[in-house]
N, C-alpha and C positions, 0 to 999 in steps of 0.2 A: 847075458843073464848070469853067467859064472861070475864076473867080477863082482857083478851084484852081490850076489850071496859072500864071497870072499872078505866083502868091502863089511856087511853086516857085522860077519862074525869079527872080522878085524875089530870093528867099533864095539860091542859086546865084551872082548877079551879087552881090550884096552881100558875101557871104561872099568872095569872090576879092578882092573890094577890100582886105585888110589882112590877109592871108596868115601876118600872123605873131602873129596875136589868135586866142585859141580863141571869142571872142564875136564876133556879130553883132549889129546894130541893122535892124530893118524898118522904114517907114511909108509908108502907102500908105492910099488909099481904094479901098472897092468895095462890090457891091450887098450888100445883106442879105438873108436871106429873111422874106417875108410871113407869118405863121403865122394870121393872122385880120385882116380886111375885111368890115367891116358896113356894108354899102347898103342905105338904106331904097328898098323898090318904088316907090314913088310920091314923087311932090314937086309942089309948088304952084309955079307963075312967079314971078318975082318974090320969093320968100320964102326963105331962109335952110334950110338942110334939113345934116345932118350926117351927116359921113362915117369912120367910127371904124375906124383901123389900128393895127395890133399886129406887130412885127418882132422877132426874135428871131439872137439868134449862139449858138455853144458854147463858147466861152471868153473870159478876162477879157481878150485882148490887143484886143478892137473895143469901143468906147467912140462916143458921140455919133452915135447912129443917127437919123436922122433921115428924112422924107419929100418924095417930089415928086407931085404931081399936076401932069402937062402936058398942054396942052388939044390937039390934033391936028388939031382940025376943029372946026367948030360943035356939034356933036353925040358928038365921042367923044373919049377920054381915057385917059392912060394912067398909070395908079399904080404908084410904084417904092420901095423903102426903099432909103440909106446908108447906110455909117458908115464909121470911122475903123480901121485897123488899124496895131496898136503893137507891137511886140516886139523882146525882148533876147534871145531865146531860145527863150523857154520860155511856155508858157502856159496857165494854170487851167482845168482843166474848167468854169466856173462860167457860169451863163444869162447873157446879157445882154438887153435886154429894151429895148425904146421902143413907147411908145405916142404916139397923136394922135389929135386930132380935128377934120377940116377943114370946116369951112362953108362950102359950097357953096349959089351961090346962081345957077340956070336963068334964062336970061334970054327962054326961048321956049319951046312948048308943043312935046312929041315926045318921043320916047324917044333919052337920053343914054346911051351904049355906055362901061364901064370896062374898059380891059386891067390887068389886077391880075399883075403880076411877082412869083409869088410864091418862085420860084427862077431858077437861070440856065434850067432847063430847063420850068419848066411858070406857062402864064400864062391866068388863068382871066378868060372875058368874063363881065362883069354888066350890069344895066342901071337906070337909074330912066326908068318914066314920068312924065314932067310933065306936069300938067294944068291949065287954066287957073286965073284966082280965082273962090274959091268963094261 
């Protein structure tokens, strides 16, 4: 709902800018939404374990979606999608779509905590436990 409103006034302030053009230009970044985050339950120390995200828009003016996983603490995390937002105008119902997969690799035996942003308003906890070598 943030970017909503952000994206308004964006278009509002932009448009006043040249008063005498019936066309506007935007560009701006902001968060994307999450639509699938796959964490495996378990991980090994020390070993390599993967983290597979899927972000999604509704039209063609958001391009270059991209991901952040920032570490918070020793133990917890929090996952976010970007992207890019473009417009002359107008813009196409059409999906946009980024995927990733991050390797992730535990450097100590406990259970790591993921805040997963999957919109401005809802952010879902997961967790892997690690456990030593086997």
């Amino acid at each position: 709902m943030k970017t909503f409103v952000y994206l308004i006034i964006a278009l509002v302030a932009t448009s006043c800018l040249k008063p005498a053009d019936n066309s506007y230009y935007i560009l701006t970044s902001g968060r994307v939404e999450i639509t699938q985050a796959d964490i495996p339950e378990t991980a090994t120390v020390n070993q390599f374990t993967e983290i597979k995200v899927r972000a999604e828009e509704s039209n063609d003016c958001w391009s270059n979606l991209n991901f952040e996983l920032t570490q918070n603490s020793s133990f917890d995390y929090t996952l976010e999608a970007f992207g890019v937002f473009e417009s002359y105008g107008s813009c196409m119902d059409v999906k946009v779509t980024g995927d990733t997969t991050i390797a992730f690799k535990p450097t100590s035996t406990g259970i790591y905590k993921f805040h997963i942003v999957k919109s401005e308003t809802e952010t879902v906890l997961d967790s892997i436990s690690v456990v030593g070598d086997i």
